[in-house]
LOMIPA-733943 format. One record per atom (N, C-alpha, C): residue in three letters; residue number from 1; atom name; x, y, z. Coordinates in steps of 0.02 Angstrom, whole numbers. Atoms other than C-alpha are relative to their C-alpha. Example, Ala and Ser with C-alpha at 12.3 -4.5 7.8 and 13.67 -1.06 7.14 Angstrom:
    r    k   a      xx      yy      zz
  Ala    1   N      45     -59       0
  Ala    1  CA     615    -225     390
  Ala    1   C      45      60       0
  Ser    2   N     -42     -59      -3
  Ser    2  CA     684     -53     357
  Ser    2   C     -39      55      37
This chain:
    r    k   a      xx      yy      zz
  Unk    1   N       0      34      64
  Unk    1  CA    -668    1375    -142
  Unk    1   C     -72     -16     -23
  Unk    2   N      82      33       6
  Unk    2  CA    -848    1305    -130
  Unk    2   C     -49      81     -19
  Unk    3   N      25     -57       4
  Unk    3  CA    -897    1507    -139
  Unk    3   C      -7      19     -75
  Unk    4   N     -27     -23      73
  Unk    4  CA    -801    1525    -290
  Unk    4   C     -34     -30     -43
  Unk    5   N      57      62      64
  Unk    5  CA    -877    1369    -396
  Unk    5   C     -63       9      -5
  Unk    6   N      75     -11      -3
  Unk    6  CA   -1052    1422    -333
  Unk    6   C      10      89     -60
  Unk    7   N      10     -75      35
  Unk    7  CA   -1018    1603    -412
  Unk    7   C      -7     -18     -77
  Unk    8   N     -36      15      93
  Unk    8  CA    -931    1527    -598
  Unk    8   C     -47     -64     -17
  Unk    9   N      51      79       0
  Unk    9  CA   -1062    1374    -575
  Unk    9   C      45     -54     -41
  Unk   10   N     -30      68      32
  Unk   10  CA    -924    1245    -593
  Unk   10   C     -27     -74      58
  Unk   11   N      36      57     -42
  Unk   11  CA    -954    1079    -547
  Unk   11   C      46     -58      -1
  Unk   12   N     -48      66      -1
  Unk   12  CA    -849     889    -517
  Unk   12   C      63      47      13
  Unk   13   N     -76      -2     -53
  Unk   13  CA    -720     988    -396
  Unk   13   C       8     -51      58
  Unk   14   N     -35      31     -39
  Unk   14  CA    -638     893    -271
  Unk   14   C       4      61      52
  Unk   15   N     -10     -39     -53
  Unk   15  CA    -660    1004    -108
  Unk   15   C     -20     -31      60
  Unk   16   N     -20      17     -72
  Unk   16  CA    -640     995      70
  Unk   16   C     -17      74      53
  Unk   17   N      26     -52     -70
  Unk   17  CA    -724    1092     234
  Unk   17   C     -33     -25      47
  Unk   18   N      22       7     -46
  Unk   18  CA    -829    1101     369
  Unk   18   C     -71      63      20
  Unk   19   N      82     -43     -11
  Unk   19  CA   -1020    1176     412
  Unk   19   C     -23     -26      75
  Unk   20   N      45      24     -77
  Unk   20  CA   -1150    1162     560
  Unk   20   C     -56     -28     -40
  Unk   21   N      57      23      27
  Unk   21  CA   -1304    1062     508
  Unk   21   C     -53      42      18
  Unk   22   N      47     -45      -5
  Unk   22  CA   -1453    1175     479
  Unk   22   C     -78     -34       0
  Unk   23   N     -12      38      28
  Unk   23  CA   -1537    1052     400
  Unk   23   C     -21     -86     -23
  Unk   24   N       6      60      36
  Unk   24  CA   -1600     859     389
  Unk   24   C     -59     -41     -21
  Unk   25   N      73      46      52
  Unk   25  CA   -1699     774     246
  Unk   25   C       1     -71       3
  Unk   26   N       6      73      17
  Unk   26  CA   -1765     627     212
  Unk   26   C      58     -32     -37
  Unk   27   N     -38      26      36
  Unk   27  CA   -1650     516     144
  Unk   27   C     -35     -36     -92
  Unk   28   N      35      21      68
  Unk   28  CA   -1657     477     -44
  Unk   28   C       3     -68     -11
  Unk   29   N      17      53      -1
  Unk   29  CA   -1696     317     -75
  Unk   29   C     -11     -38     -82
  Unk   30   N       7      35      88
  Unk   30  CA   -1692     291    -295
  Unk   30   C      43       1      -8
  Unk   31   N     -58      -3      38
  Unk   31  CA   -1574     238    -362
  Unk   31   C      53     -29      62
  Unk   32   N     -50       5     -84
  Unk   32  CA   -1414     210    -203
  Unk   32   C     -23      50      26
  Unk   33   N      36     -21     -48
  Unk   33  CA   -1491     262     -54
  Unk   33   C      67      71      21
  Unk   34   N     -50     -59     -53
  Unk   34  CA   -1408     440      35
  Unk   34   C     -23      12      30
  Unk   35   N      10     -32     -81
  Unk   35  CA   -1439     517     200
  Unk   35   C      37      89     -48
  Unk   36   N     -10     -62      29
  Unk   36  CA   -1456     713     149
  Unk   36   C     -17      46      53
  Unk   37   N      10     -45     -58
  Unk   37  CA   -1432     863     264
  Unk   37   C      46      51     -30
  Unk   38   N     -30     -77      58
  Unk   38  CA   -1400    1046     216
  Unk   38   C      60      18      44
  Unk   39   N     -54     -45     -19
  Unk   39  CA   -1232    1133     286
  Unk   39   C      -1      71       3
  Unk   40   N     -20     -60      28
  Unk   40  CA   -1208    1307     325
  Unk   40   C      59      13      13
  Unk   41   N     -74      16     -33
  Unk   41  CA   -1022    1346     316
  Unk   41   C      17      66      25
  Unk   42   N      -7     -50     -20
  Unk   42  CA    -941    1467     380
  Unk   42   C      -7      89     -36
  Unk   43   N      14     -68      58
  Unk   43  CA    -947    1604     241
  Unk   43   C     -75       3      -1
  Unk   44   N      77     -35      -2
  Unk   44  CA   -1127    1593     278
  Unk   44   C     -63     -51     -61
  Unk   45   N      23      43      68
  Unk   45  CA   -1159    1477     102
  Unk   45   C     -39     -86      26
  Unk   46   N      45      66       6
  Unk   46  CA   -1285    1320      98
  Unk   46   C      19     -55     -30
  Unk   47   N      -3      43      56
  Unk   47  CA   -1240    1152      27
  Unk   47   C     -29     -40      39
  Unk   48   N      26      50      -8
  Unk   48  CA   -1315    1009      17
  Unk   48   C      54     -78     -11
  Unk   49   N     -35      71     -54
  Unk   49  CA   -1238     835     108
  Unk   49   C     -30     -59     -56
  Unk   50   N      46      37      13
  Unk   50  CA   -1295     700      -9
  Unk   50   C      76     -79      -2
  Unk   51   N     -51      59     -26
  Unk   51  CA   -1188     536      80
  Unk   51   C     -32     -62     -30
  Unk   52   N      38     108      21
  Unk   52  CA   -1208     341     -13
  Unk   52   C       8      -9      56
  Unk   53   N      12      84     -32
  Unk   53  CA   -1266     244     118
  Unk   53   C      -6     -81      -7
  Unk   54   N     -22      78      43
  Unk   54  CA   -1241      92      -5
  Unk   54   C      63       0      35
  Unk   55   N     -71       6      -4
  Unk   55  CA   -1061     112      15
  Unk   55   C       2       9      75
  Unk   56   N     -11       2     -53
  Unk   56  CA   -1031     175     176
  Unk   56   C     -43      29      80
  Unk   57   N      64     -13     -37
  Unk   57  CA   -1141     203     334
  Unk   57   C      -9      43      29
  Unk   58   N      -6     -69     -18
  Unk   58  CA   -1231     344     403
  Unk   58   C      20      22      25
  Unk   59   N     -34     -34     -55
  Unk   59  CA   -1177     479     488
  Unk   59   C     -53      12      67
  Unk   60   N      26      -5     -68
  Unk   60  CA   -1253     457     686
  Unk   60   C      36      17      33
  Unk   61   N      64     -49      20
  Unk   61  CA   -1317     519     760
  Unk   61   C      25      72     -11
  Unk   62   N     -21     -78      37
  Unk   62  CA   -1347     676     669
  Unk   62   C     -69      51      21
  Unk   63   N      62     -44       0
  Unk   63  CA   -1439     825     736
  Unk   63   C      22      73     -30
  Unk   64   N     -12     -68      22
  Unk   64  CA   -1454    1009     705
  Unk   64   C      44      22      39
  Unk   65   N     -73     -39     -44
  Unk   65  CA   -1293    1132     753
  Unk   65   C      28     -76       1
  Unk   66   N     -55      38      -1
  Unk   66  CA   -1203     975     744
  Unk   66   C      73      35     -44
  Unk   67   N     -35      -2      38
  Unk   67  CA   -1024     999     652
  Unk   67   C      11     -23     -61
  Unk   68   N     -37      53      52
  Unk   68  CA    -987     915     498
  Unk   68   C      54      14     -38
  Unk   69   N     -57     -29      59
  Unk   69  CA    -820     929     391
  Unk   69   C     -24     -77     -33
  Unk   70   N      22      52      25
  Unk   70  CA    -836     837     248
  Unk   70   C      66      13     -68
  Unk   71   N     -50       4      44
  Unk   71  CA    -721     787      82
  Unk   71   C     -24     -23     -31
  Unk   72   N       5      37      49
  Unk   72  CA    -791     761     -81
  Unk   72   C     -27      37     -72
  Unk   73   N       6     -41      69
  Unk   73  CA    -857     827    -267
  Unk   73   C     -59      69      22
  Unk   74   N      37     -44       4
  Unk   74  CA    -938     967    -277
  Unk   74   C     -45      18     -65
  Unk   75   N      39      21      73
  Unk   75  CA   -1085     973    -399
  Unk   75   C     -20      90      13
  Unk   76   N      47     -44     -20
  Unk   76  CA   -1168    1144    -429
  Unk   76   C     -76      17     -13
  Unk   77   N      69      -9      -2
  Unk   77  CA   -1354    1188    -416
  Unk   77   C     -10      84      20
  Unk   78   N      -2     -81     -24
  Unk   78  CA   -1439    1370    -410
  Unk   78   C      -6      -5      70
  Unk   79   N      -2      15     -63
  Unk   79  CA   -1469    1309    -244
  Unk   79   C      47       6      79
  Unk   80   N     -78      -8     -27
  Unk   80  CA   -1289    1317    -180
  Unk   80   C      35     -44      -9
  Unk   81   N     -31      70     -12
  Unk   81  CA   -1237    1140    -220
  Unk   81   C      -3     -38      38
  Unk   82   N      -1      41     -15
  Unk   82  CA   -1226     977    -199
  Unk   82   C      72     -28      20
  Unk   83   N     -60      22      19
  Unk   83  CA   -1080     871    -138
  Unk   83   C     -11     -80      26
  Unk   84   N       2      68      14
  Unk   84  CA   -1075     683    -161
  Unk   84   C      82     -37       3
  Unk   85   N     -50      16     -13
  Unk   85  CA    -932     562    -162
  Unk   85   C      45       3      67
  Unk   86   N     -20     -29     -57
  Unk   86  CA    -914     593      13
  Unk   86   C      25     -79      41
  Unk   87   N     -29      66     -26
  Unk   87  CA    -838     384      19
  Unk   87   C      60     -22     -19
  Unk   88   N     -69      40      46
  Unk   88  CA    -705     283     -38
  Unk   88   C     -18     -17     -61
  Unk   89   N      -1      30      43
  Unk   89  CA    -713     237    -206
  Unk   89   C       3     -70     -36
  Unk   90   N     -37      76      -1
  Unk   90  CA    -734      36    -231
  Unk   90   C      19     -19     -51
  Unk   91   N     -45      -7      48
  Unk   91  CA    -675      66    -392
  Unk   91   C      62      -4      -5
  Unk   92   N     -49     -32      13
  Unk   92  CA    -537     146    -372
  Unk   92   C       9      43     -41
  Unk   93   N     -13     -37      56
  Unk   93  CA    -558     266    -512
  Unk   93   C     -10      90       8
  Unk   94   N      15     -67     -17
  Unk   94  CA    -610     407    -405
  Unk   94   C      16      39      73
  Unk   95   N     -28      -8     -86
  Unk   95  CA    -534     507    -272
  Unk   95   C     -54     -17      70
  Unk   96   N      54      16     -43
  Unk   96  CA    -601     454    -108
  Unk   96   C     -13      78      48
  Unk   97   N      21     -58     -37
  Unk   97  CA    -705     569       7
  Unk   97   C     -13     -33      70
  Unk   98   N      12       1     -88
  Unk   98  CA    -773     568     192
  Unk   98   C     -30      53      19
  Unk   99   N      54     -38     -67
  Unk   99  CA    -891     632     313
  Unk   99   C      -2     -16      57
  Unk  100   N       7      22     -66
  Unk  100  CA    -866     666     494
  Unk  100   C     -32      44      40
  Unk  101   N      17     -63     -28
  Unk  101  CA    -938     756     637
  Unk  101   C      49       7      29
  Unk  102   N     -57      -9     -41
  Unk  102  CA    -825     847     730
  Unk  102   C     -17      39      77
């Protein structure tokens, strides 16, 4: 799915998988802080991990070849995308996501 949206450059899907960390940046820090680390998934494709650490806390420890499946929007970039929303929503107005290693 994440292949597909990168091809048609859609973006604010709701998807769900799993990568190895290739992978980890500095965390961003403007604006709500994230913890950011690239994915490669299995089809071989790049995205980028970008987790609120406002909301909920990082993922540790995290190294390279780790696992991650993760659940949340998918933004796209020529890059391969972004995916965000990877928490609960304290809203409520938006499906919730998640990040684990496995």
């Amino acid at each position: 799915m994440i292949e597909n949206a990168f091809k048609h450059r859609q973006s604010d899907l709701q998807v769900q998988g799993a990568g190895v960390v290739i992978k980890i940046l500095s965390d961003d820090n403007y604006g709500s802080r994230h913890q950011r680390f690239v994915l490669r998934l299995d089809s071989g494709h790049t995205l980028l991990i970008a987790h609120n650490i406002d909301v909920e806390p990082r993922l540790e420890p995290l190294h390279l070849n780790d696992k991650v499946a993760f659940c949340g929007e998918y933004e796209w970039t020529e890059k391969g995308g972004v995916l965000h929303w990877t928490h609960p929503d304290p809203s409520g107005t938006h499906p919730d996501g998640w990040v684990r290693k496995d």
